[in-house]
C-alpha positions in Angstrom: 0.0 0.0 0.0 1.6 3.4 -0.9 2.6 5.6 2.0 0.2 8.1 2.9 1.5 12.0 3.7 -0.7 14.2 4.8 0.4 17.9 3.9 -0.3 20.8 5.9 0.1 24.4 5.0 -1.2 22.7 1.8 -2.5 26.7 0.2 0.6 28.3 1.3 3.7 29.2 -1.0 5.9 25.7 0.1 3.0 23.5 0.6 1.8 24.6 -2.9 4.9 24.1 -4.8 5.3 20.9 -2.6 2.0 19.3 -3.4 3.1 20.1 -7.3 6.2 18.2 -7.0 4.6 15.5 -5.2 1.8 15.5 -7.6 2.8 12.8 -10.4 4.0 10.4 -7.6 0.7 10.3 -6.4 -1.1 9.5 -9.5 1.5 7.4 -10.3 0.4 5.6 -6.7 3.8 5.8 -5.5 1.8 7.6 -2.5 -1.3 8.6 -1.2 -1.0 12.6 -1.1 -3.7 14.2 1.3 -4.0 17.9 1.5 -5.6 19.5 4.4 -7.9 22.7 4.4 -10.2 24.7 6.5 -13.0 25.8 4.2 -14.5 24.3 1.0 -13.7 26.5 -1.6 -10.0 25.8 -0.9 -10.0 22.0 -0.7 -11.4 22.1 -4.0 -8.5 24.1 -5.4 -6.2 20.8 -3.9 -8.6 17.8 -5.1 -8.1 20.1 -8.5 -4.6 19.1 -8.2 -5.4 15.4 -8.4 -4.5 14.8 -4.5 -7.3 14.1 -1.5 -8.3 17.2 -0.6 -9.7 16.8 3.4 -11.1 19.0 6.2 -8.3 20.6 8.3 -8.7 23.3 10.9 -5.9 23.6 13.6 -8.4 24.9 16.2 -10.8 21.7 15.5 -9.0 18.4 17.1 -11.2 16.0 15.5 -10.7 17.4 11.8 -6.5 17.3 12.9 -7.2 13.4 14.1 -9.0 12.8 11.3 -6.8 14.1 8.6 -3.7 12.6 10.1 -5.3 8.9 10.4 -3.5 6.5 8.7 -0.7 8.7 7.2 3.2 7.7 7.6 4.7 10.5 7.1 3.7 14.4 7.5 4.4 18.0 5.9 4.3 20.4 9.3 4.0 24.1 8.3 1.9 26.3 10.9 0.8 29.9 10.2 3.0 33.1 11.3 1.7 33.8 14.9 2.4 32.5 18.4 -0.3 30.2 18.0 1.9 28.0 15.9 3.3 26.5 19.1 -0.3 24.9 20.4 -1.3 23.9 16.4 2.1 22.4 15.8 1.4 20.3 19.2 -2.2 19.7 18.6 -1.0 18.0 14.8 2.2 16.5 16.3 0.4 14.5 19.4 -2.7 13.1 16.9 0.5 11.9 14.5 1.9 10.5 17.8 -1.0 8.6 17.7 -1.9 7.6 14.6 1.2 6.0 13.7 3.3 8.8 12.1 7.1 7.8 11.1 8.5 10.7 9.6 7.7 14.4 10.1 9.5 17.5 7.8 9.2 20.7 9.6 9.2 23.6 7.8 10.6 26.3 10.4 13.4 29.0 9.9 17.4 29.6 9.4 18.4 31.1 13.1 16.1 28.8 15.1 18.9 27.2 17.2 20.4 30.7 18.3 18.5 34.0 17.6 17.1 35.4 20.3 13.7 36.7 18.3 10.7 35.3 19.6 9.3 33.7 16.2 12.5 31.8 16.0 12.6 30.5 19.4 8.9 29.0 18.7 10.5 27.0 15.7 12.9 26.0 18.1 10.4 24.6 20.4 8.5 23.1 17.6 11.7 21.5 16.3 12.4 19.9 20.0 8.9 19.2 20.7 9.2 16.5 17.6 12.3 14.8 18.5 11.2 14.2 22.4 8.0 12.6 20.8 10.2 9.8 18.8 9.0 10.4 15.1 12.2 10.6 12.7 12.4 13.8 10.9 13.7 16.2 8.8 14.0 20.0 10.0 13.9 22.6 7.4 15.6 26.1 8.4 15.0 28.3 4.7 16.6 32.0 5.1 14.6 34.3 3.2 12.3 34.0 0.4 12.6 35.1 -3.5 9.2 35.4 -3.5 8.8 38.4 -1.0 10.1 40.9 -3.6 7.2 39.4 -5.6 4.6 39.6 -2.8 5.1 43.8 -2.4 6.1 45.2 -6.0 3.7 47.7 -6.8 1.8 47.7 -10.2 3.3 50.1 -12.5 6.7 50.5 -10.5 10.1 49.9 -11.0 11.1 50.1 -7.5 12.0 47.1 -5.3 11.4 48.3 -1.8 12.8 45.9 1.1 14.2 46.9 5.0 17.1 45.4 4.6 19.3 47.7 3.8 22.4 47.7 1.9 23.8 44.5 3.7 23.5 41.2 1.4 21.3 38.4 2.4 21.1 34.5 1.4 18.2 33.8 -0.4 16.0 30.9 -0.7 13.2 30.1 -3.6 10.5 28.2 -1.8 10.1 25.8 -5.0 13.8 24.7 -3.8 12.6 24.2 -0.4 9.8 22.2 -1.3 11.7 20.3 -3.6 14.2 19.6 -0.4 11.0 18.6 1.3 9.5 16.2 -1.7 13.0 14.0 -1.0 12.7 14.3 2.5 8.8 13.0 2.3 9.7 10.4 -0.4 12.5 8.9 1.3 12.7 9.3 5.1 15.2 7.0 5.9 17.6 8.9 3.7 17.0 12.1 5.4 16.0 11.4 9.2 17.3 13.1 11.5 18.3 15.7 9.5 18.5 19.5 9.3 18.8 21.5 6.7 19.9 24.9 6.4 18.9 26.6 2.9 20.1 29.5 1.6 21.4 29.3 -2.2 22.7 33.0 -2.7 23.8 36.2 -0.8 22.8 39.6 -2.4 22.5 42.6 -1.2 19.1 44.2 -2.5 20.8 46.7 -4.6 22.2 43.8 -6.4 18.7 41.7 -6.6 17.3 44.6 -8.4 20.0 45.1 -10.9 19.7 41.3 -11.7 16.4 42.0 -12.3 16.7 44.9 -14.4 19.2 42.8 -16.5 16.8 40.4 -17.2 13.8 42.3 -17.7 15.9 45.1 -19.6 13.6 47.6 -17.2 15.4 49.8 -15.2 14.3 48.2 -11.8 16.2 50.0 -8.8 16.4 49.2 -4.9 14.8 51.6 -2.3 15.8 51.1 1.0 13.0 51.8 3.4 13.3 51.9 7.7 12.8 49.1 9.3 11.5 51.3 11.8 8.5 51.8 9.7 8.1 47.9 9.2 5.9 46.8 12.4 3.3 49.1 10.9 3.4 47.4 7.9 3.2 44.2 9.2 0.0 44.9 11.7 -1.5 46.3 8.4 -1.2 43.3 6.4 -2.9 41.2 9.3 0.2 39.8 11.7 -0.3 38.6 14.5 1.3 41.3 17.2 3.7 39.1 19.4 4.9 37.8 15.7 5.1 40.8 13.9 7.2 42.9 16.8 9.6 39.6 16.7 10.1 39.9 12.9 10.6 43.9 12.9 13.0 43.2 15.8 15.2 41.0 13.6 14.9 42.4 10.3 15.7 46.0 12.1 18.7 44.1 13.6 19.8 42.6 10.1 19.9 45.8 8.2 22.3 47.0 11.1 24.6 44.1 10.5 24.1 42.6 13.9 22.8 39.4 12.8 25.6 36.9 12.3 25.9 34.7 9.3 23.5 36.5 7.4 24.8 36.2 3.9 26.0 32.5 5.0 24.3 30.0 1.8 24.8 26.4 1.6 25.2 23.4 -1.4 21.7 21.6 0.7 19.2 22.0 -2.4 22.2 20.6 -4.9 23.5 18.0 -2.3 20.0 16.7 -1.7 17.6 17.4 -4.7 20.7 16.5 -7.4 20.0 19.9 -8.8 21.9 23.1 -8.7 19.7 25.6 -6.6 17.9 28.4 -7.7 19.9 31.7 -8.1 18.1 35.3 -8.4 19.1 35.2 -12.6 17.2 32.1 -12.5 14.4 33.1 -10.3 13.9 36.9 -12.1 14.1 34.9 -15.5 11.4 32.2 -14.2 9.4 35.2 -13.4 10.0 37.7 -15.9 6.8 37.9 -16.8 5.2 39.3 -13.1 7.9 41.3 -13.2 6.8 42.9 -16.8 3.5 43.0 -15.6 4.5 44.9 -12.5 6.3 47.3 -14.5 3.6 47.8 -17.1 2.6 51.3 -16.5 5.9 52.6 -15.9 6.9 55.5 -18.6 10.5 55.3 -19.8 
């Protein structure tokens, strides 16, 4: 009987790219992909994928016990909010019991020794699994390609970030979930494993020429203050304790006080087989949502 995975996080950037990769395995039989989802609409965008699409709600138990029944292995990603440290146990003590072999964790680079709150709960989450038994695979992904995406403004050329002018290593979440796929498909090789991810260090200045060069639009970096970024952050929805974590950090970043920073790693070529994603790749990949972006702008 194929291995059953249940994926959470299943309409979120990794567990989307990761239910993708997993995708043809499961109609292939290889495995039984389940997809969990709170409301209707969305588990019919996931059976649309050709996986089971099931009822999955963190704050209901018996929907967690239910989707988690009979699967091997499981995809842990919570949301962004302090509340990740009760959901993560709520899944991980119904996987205790059920049977569960193998868990991949998808938490954050930093987790072992930043002292920022919403690092420290991945920590937790990250010991909380290996004191239960279940093998696993920790995931630690710096930061994400896709957050220049997330906040380019139609008809602009101008990245904006709080990074500053230091460089960062930076992470495609298709990479990560393809680090996760091998992880899932074959525990054994990857249990009790963590993996730090981080392809390529750029400084945002640099992220934006790249991007120019491969567009052949003028894109350029603006630098905002991080001590405008907890605003932003409540505004998009945060959680509070989360958001004044993150704004701590990235504050601290764009002073250079966060060590190993720009620090990458061979982990998505040394696991997946394939070199990892680099911003030429990722701004040629997207060119198109870039173009778009930039649509309006007047030369």
């Amino acid at each position: 009987m194929p291995a059953r995975i249940l994926i959470t996080g299943a309409t979120g950037t990794v567990g989307g790219a990761l239910l993708r990769a997993l995708a043809t395995a499961h109609k292939e039989r290889k495995i039984t992909v389940v997809a969990g989802a709170r409301n209707a609409a969305k588990r019919e965008r996931l059976a649309a994928l050709g996986v089971e699409a099931v009822h999955f709600d963190y704050e209901d138990r018996a929907s967690v016990r239910a989707a988690v029944a009979g699967a091997k292995r499981l995809f842990l990603a919570t949301g962004y909010s302090v509340d990740m440290l009760v959901h993560s146990k709520t899944v991980l003590d119904a996987a205790r019991g059920a049977g569960v072999e193998h868990v991949v964790h998808l938490g954050a680079a930093g987790s072992d020794e930043q002292p920022y709150a919403h690092l420290i709960w991945h920590a937790y989450v990250e010991r909380y699994i290996e004191a239960l038994g279940f093998g696993y695979t920790h995931l630690q992904p710096k930061t994400f390609m896709r957050n220049v995406l997330a906040v380019i403004r139609p008809g602009s050329t101008v990245l904006r970030q709080f990074f500053g002018d230091v460089r960062v290593a930076w992470i495609d979440p298709d990479d990560i979930a393809a680090v996760a796929e091998a992880a899932l498909m074959d525990p054994a090789a990857h249990r009790k494993a963590t993996y730090r991810l981080a392809v390529e260090a750029l400084a945002m200045k640099d992220v934006a020429a790249t991007v120019a060069a491969v567009t052949g639009i003028p894109f350029t970096y603006e630098a905002r203050d991080p001590a405008d970024l907890l605003a932003v952050l409540l505004k998009s929805g945060m959680e509070t304790v989360y958001a004044t974590s993150l704004a701590r950090a990235i504050g601290a970043a764009a002073r250079g006080e966060i060590p190993g920073l720009a620090e990458v790693n061979d982990t998505v070529e040394r696991v997946t087989g394939r070199a990892g994603t680099r911003w030429v790749d990722f701004a040629t990949r997207h060119r198109e949502r870039f173009l778009a972006a930039a649509s309006n702008h007047k030369k």
